[in-house]
Structure formats: C-alpha cells, structure tokens
TIBA-379744 format. One line per 10 residues: number of its first residue (from 0); their letters; for each residue x, y, z of N, C-alpha, C. Coordinates in Angstrom, 2 decimals. Example, Ala and Ser with C-alpha at 12.3 -4.5 7.8 and 13.67 -1.06 7.14 Angstrom:
BEGIN
0) as) 13.19:-5.69:7.80:12.30:-4.50:7.80:13.20:-3.30:7.80; 12.85:-2.25:7.08:13.67:-1.06:7.14:12.90:0.03:7.87
//
This chain:
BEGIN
0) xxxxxxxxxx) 86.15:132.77:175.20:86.42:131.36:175.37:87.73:131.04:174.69; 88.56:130.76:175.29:89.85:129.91:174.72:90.41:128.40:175.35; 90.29:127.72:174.29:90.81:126.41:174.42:92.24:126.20:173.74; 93.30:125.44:174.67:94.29:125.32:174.49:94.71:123.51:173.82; 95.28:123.17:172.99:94.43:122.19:172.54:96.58:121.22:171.82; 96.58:119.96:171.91:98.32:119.77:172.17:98.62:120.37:170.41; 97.52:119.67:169.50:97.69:119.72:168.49:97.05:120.94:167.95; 97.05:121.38:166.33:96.12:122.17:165.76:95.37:121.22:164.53; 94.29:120.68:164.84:94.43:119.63:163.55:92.77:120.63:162.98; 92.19:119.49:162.12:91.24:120.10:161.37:89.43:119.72:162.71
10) xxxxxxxxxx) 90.10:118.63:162.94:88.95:117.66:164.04:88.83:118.12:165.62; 89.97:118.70:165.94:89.93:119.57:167.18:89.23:120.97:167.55; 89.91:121.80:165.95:89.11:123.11:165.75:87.16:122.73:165.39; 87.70:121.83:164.89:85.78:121.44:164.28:84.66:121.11:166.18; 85.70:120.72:166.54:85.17:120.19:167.72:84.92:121.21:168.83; 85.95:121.95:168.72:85.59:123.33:169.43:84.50:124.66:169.09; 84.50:124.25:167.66:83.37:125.36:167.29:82.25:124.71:167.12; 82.18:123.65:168.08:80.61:122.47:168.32:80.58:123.24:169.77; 81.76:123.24:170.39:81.40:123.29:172.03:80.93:125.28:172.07; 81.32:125.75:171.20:81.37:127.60:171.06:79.85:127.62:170.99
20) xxxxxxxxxx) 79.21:126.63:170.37:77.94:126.67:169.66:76.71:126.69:170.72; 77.48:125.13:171.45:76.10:124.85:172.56:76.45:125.44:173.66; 77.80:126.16:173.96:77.81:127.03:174.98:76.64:128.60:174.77; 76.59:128.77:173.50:76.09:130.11:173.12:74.57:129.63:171.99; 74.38:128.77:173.05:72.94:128.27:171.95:71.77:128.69:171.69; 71.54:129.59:172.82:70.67:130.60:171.95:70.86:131.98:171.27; 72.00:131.92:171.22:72.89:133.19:170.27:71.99:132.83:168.33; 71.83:133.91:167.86:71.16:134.01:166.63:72.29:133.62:165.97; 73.63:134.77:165.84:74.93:134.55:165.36:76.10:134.92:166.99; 76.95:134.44:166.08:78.14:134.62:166.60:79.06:134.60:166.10
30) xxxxxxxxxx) 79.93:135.62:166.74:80.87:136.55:165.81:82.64:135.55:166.34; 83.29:135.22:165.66:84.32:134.81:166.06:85.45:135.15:165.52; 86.71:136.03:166.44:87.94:136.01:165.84:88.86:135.15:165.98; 89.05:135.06:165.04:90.64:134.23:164.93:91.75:134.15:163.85; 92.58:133.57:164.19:93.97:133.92:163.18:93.42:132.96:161.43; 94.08:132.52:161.02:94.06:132.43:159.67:94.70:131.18:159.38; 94.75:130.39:160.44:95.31:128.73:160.33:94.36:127.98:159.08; 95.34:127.21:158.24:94.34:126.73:157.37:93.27:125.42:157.77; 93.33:125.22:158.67:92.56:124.18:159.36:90.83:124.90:159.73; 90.96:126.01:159.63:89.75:127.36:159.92:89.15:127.50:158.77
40) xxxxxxxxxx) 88.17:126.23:158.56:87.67:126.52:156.95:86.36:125.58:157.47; 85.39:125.99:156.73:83.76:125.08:156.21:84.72:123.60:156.40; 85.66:123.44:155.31:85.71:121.82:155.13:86.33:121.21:155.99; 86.43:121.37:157.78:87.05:120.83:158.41:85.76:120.59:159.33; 84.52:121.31:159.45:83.44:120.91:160.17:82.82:119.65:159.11; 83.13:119.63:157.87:82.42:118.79:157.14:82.85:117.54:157.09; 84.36:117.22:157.24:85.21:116.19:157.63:85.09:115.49:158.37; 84.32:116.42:159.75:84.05:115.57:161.46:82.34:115.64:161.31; 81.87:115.74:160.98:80.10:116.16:160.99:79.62:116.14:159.79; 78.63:115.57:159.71:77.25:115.26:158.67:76.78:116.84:157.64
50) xxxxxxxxxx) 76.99:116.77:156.81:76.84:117.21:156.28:75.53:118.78:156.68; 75.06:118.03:157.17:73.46:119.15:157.97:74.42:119.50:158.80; 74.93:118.78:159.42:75.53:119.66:160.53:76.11:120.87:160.74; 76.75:119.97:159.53:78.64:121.06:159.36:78.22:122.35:159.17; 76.28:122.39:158.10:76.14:123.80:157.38:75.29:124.39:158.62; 75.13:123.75:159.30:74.05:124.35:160.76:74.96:125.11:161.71; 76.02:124.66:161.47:77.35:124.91:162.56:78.18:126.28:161.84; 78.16:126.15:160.44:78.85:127.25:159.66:78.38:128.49:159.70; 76.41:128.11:159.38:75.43:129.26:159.38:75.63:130.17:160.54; 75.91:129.65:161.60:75.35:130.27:162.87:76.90:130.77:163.56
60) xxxxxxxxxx) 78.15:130.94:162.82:79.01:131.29:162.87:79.27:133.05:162.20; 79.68:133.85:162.27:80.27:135.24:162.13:81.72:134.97:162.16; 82.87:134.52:161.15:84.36:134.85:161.11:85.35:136.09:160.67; 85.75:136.45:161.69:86.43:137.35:161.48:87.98:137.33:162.18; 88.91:137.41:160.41:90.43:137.02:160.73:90.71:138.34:161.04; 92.06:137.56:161.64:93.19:138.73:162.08:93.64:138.85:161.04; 94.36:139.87:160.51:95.71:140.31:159.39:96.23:139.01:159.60; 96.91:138.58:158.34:98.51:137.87:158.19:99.16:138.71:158.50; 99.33:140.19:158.46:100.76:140.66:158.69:100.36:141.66:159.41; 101.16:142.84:160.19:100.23:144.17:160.86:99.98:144.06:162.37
70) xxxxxxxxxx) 100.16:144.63:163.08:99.50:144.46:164.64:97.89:144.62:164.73; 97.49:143.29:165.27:96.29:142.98:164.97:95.41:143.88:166.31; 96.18:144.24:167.23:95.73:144.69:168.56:95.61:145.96:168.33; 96.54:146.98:167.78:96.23:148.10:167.41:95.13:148.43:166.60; 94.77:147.48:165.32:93.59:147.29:164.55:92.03:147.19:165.81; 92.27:146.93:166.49:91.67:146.50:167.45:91.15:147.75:167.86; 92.29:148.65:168.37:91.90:150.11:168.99:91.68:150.45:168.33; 91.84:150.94:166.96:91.45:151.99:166.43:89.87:151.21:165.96; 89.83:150.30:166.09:88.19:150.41:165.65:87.28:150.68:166.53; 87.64:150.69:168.05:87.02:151.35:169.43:86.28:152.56:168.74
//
C-alpha cells in the first residue's frame, strides 16, 4: 500500500496508519517499513486520536526502518 500525500505532516501519516489498519483488520500484527521521517512516532497517532486509540493503533503495528544511510534495497537482498 502506498499513499502519496501533498504534505508530510504528523495528522496525515496518523491517518494513513488508521486506513493500513482497517484495510488489514483482521491481521493479528502488521509489519510496516518505512523511512525514518520524524513525524513516524507513537506521538503523532496520539495528537489525531484518543488516547485508546492511538495505543490500539500502535499495538497492532510491527515498524521496521530503513537505514539513515546505506542502500536500503541491497539490505533487502541479502536478507532473501
């Protein structure tokens, strides 16, 4: 799933990992990569969503960053 989105704010990403959720809602976890934007944190679901929420939404999340630095795609193959 990729959403292309004008801005990168904290309320957009929060909003997208609402839509990741009920697309994959009966998923136990789910594993998500992504880069390392500081907007990619607990306290940006907690900002847009209730407190229950934010931790219902966090729980049921798996994050996993890319490197800051390094070719992240090669990391990729060699873990094949």
């Amino acid at each position: 799933m990729v959403k292309v989105t004008e801005r990168r704010t904290k309320l957009e990403w929060a909003c997208f990992i609402e839509e990741i959720a009920a697309r994959y809602e009966y998923a136990e976890k789910i594993t998500l990569v992504m880069d390392n934007l500081n907007t990619h944190n607990a306290g940006s679901l907690y900002e847009k969503f209730s407190p229950y929420k934010a931790k219902a939404l966090w729980d049921r999340f798996e994050f996993v960053h890319t490197p800051k630095h390094g070719r992240s795609l090669e990391l990729i193959k060699i873990q094949r």
